[in-house]
N, C-alpha and C positions, 0 to 999 in steps of 0.2 A: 263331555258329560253335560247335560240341559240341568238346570238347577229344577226342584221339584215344584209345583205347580200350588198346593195347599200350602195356608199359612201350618196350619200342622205340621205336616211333612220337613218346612224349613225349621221350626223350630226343635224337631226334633231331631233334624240332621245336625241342627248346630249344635243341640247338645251331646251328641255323640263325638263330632270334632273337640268340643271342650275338654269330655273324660280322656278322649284318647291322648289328646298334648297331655294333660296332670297328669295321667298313667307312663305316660314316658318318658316326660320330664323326672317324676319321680323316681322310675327303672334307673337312669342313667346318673343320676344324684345317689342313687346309693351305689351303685358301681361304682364311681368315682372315688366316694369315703370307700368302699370297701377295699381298691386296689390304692389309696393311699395312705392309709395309717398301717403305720406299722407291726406287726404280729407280736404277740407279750413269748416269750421264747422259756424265760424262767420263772415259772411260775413253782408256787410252792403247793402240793397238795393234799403231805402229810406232814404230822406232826414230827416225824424222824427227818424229814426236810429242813422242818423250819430251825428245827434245834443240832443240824449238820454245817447249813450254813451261816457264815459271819459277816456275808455282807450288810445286812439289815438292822437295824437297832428295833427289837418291840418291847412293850412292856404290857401290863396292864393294871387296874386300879386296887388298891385295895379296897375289902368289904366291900367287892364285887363278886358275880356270880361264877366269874373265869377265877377271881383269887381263893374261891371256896374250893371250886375243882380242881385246881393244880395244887394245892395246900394238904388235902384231906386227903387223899387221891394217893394210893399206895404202889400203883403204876409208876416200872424206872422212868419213861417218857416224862409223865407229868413231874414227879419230883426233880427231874432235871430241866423243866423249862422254869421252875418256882424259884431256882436258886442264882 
């Protein structure tokens, strides 16, 4: 391969070398974090979840806007996450 002849032409071939290492460098940086953290397996996504299981401790504050809705809130779910 003959290197390109115009100052142009080299500068714009270098900058094409540049994008493509950051673009691959990047590709492979997130492969990497993707194939090694770990997957979340138990997530919680309803509210008959969060109030089935015990491994977790939550709460929340009062004369807040969560303590209005689970308080006032005539719903069996909410009255049982209130107590």
């Amino acid at each position: 391969m003959t290197s390109p002849a115009e100052r142009s032409t080299r500068v714009l071939v270098a900058i094409w070398w540049i994008i493509t290492l950051v673009l691959a460098n990047t590709y492979i940086a997130m492969l990497v974090s993707f194939l090694s953290v770990p997957k979340l397996h138990n997530v919680i996504d309803t509210l008959e979840e969060l109030l089935a299981q015990k491994d977790l401790r939550w709460t929340f504050r009062t004369a807040s806007a969560h303590y209005d809705l689970f308080k006032v809130n005539f719903n069996f779910i909410f009255v049982s996450i209130s107590h």
